[in-house]
N, C-alpha and C positions, 0 to 999 in steps of 0.2 A: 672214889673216882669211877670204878667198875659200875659202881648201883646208876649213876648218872650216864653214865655211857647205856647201860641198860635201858634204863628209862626213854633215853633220845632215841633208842631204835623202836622203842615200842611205840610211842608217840607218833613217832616218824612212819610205822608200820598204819596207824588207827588214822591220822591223819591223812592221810597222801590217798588213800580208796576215798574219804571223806570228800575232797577236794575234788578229784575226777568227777565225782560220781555228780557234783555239786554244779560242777562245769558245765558236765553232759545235760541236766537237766536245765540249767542256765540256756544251755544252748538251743535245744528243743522249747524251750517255751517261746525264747527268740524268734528262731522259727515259723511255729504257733501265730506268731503275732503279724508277723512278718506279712507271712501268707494269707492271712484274715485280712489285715489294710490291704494289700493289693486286691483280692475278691469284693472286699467292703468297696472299692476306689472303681474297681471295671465294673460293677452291681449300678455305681450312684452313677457314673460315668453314660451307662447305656441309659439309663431311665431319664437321663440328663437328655441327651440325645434326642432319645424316643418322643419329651417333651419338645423341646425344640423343634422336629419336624412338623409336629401338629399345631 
């Protein structure tokens, strides 16, 4: 019972940095992306424009 309770914390220890860590770049790439389509969207947006007037 003890080796098993061992085990859960160590897993639990290796895990859980694993998961954050996993998150955080999850999240940053989101980001990433996020903020590229809006630049990519005001980029096509102006040159849309810029067509349009002429």
């Amino acid at each position: 019972m003890t080796e098993a309770i061992v085990w859960i914390l160590v897993s639990f220890f290796i895990v859980l940095p694993a998961v954050i860590l996993a998150g955080k770049l999850a999240w940053w790439a989101f980001r990433m992306v996020f903020w590229l389509c809006i630049i990519g969207i005001s980029i096509a947006g102006a040159a849309w424009r810029g067509e349009m007037k002429v």
